[in-house]
C-alpha positions as CSV (number, residue, x, y, z in Angstrom):
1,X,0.4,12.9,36.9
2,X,-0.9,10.8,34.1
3,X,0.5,10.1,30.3
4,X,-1.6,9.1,27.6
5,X,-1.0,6.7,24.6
6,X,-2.9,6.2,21.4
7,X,-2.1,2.9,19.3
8,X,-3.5,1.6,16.3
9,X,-5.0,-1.6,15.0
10,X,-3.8,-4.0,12.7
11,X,-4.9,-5.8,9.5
12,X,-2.6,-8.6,8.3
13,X,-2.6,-8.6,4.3
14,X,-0.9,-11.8,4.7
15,X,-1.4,-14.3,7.2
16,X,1.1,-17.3,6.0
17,X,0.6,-19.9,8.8
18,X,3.0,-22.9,9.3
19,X,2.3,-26.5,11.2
20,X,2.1,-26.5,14.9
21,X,5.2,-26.0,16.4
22,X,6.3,-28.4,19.8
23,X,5.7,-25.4,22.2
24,X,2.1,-25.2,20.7
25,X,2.6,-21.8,18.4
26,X,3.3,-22.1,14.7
27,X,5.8,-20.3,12.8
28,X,4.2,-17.1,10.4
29,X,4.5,-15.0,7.9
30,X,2.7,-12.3,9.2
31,X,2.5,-9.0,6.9
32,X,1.0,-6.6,9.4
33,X,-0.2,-3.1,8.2
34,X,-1.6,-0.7,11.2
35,X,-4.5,1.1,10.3
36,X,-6.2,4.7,11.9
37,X,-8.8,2.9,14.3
38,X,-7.4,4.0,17.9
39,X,-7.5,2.7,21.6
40,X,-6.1,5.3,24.1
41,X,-4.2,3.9,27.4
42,X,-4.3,6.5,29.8
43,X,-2.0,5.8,33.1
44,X,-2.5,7.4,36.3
45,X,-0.1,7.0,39.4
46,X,-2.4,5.7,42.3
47,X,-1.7,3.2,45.1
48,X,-2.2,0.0,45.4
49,X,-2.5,-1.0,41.6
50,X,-2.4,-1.9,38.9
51,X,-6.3,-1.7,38.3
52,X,-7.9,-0.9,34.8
53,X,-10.9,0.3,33.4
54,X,-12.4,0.6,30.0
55,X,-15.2,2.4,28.3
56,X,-16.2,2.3,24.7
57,X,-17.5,0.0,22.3
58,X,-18.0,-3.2,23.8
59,X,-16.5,-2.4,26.9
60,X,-18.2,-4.6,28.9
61,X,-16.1,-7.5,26.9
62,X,-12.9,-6.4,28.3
63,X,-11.0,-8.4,31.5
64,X,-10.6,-5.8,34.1
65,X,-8.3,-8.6,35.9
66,X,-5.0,-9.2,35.9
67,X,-5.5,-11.4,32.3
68,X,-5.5,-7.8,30.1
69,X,-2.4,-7.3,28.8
70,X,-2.2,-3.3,29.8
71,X,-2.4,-4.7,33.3
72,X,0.7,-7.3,32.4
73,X,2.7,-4.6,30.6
74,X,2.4,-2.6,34.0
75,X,3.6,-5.3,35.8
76,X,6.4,-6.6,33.4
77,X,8.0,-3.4,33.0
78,X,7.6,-2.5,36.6
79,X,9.4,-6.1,37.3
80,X,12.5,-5.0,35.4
81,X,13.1,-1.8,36.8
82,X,11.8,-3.0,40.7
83,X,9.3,-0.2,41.0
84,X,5.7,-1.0,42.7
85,X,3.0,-0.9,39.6
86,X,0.9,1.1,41.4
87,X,-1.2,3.0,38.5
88,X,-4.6,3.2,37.0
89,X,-5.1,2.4,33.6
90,X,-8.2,3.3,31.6
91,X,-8.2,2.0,28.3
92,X,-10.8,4.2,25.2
93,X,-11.5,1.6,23.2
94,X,-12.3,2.3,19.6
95,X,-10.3,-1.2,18.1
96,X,-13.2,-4.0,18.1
97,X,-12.7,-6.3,20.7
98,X,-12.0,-9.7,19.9
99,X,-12.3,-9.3,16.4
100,X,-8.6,-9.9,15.0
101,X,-7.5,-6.6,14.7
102,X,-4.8,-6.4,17.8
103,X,-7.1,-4.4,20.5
104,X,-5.6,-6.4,23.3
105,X,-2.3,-6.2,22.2
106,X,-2.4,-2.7,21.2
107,X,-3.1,-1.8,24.5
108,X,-0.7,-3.6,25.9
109,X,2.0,-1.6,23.9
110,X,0.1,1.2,24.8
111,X,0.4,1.0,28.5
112,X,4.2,-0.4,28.3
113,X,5.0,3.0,26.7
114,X,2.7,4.9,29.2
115,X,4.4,3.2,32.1
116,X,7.7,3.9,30.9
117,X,7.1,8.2,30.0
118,X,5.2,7.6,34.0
119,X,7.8,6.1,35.7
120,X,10.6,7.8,33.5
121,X,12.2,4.1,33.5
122,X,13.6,5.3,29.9
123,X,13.3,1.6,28.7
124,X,15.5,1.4,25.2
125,X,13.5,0.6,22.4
126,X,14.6,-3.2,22.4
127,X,13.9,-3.6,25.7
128,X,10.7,-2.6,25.0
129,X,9.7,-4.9,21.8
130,X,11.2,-7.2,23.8
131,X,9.0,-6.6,26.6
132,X,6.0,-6.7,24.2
133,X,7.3,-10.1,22.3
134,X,6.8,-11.7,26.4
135,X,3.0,-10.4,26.3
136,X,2.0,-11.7,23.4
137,X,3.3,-12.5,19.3
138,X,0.8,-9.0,17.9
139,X,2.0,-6.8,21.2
140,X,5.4,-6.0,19.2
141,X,3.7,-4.8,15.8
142,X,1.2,-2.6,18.1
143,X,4.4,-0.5,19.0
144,X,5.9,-0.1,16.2
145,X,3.1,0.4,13.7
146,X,3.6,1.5,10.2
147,X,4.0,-1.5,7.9
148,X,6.2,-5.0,9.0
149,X,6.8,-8.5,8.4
150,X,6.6,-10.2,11.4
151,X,8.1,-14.0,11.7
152,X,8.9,-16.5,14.4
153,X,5.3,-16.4,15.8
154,X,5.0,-12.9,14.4
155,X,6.8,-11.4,17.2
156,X,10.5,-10.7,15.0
157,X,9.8,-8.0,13.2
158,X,11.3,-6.3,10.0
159,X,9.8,-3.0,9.0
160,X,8.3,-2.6,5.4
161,X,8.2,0.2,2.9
162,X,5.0,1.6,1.7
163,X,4.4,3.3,-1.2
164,X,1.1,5.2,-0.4
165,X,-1.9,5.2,1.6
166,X,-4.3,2.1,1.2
167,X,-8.3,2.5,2.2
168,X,-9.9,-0.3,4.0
169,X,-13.2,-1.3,5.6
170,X,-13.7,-3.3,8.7
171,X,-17.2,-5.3,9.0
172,X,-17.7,-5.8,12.8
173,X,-18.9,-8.9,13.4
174,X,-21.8,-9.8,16.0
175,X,-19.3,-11.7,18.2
176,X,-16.2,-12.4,18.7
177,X,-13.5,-15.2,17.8
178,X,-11.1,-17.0,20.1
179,X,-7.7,-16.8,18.5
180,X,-6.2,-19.6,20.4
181,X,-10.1,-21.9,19.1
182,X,-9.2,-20.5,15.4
183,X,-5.6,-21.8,15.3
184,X,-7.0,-25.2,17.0
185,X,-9.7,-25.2,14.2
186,X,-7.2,-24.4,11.5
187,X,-5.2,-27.6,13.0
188,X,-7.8,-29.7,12.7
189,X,-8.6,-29.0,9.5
190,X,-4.8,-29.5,8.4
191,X,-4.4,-33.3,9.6
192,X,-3.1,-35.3,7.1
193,X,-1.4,-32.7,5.0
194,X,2.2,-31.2,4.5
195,X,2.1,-27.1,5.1
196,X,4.9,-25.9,3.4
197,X,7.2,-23.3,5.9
198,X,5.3,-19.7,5.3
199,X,7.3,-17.4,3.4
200,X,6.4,-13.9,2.5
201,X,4.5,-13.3,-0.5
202,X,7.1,-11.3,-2.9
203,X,4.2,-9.5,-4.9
204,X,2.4,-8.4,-1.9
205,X,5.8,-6.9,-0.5
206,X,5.9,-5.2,-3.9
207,X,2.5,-3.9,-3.8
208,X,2.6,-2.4,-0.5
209,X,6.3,-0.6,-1.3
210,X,4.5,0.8,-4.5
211,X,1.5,1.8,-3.3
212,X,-0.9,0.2,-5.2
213,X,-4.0,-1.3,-4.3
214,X,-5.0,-3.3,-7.4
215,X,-1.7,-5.3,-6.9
216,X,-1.9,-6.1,-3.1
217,X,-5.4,-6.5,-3.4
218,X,-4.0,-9.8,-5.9
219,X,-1.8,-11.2,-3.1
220,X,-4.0,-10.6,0.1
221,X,-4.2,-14.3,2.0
222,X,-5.3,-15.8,4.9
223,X,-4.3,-19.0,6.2
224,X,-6.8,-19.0,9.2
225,X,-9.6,-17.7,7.0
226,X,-11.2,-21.4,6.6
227,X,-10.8,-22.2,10.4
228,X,-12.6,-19.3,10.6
229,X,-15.1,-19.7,8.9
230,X,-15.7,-22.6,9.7
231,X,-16.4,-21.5,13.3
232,X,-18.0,-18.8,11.5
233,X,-20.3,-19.8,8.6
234,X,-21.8,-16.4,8.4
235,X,-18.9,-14.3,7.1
236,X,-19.3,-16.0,4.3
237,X,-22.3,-13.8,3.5
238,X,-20.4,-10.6,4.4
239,X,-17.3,-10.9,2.6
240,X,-19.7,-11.7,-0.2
241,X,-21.8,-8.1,0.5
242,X,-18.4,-6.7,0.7
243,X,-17.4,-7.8,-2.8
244,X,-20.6,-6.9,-4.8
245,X,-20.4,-3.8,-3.7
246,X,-16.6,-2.9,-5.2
247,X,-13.9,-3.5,-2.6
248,X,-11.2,-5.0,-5.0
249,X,-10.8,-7.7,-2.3
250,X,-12.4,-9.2,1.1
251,X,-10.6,-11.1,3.5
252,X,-10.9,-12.1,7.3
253,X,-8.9,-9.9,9.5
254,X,-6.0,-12.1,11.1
255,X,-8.1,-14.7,13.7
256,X,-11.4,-12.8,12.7
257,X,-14.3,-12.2,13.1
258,X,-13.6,-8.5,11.7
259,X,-13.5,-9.0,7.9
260,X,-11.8,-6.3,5.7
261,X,-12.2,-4.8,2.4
262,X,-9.5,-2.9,0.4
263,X,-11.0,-0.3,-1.9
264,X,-9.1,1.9,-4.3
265,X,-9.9,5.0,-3.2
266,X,-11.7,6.9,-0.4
267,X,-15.0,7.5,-2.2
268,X,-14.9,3.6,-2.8
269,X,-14.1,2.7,0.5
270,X,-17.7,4.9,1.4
271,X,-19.6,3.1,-1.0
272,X,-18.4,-0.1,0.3
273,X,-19.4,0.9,3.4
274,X,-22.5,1.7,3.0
275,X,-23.3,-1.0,1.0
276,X,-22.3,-3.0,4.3
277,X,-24.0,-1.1,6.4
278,X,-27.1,-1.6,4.7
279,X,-26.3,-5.1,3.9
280,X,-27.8,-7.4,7.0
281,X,-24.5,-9.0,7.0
282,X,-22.7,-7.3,10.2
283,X,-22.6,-5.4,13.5
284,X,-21.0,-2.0,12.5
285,X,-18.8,-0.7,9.9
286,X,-15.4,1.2,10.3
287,X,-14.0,3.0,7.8
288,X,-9.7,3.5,7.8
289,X,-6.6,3.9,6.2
290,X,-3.0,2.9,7.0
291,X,-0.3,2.6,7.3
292,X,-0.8,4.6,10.8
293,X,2.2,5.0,13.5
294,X,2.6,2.8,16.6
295,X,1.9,3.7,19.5
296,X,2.8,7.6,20.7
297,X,2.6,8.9,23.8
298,X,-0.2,11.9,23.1
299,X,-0.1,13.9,26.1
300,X,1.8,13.9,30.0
């Protein structure tokens, strides 16, 4: 028997980032929005796991060890409920890889919900997110999709209303970002001044619950878009190409290197693309829309 999940990525529209915390994270204000760019976690009872595999783009980039986060959700929920993880997981990956859109922690979700239909372990929901918070601060938004504000570290999440359907395009970068080197970069550029607790930004709650692009595309923001750029000088030159042609704003996606463009419409968003495409400036192109739903269990 096997089950099979699909689970979205994420672009933060804001990214409110507070000083390092004692335990090493930093307290967020994390506006997450799941967009309609998929990985499928497919889980497969067989003995002796867990062991994953991966095809897709960038496969090659993914752990197959016990580091990826589908093999840890196995293992945590499995742990709970005192059952051996013995499964197979293959992971379809369509969400870049390291490019600050959630891939790892979407399939993390992914294969926690997977497990749980498997095993018929009929985790609640709570036990679940809180499974997810243990893996990793994104892993909790990856199940639950739609549109949230997520504080703490970005694990505590409170679901958002949106007002319509927002059209975005992803600039794939030619490598990836360390999250964990981005908040160290965005540290060291911070010593010696005060950062203010992050709070939500009002107007972009507003904007999203309204469904309108011109105004959230005036309170997008990025606290970790200098770090990464400066880790990343050549962004710059996308989010420019990104801008000249139309998309009514640019921004880097959460730790980067994936930059994203809001665009007011769908025939927008294809010019934009196109204009990226053709632009030098990155990798590949993706062209989405969200809010999308968490992750759902699509067949077993």
């Amino acid at each position: 028997m096997s089950v099979t999940v699909r689970v979205p990525a994420k672009v933060n529209v804001q990214l409110a980032v507070g000083a390092a915390r004692p335990d090493g994270f930093h307290d967020l204000a994390n506006v997450f929005l799941a967009v309609g760019l998929y990985d499928e976690v497919t889980v497969t009872e067989s003995a002796g796991g867990p062991r994953v595999t991966c095809t897709g783009p960038d496969a090659d980039q993914v752990p197959l060890n016990g580091t990826n986060l589908a093999v840890r959700a196995a293992e945590a929920l499995a742990a709970r409920y005192g059952i051996r993880p013995d499964v197979h997981l293959h992971i379809a990956k369509d969400i870049p890889v390291a490019g600050g859109m959630a891939g790892g922690s979407a399939d993390g979700a992914g294969a926690l919900l997977a497990c749980d239909a498997l095993w018929g372990t009929r985790a609640s929901r709570d036990e679940l997110l809180d499974i997810c918070a243990e893996l990793g601060s994104d892993v909790p938004f990856s199940l639950v999709g739609g549109a949230a504000l997520g504080t703490g570290r970005g694990e505590k999440l409170r679901a958002l209303e949106t007002g319509g359907t927002f059209h975005w395009v992803f600039a794939v970068a030619a490598r990836g970002l360390s999250t964990p080197a981005v908040f160290r970069e965005f540290d060291r550029l911070a010593q010696g001044r005060d950062i203010p607790a992050p709070v939500a930004c009002e107007d972009l709650l507003g904007a999203l619950a309204e469904g309108d692009p011109d105004a959230l595309a005036a309170a997008v923001s990025n606290d970790l878009q200098p770090a990464a750029l400066s880790l990343f000088p050549e962004l710059a030159g996308t989010l420019a190409a990104g801008r000249t042609a139309g998309a009514l704003a640019a921004l880097v996606s959460g730790s980067g290197p994936t930059t994203a463009f809001l665009a007011r419409d769908p025939e927008s968003a294809l010019k934009v693309a196109e204009s990226l495409r053709s632009s030098g400036t990155c990798r590949a192109v993706r062209v989405a829309t969200g809010p999308a739903p968490g992750a759902t269990v699509v067949s077993g």
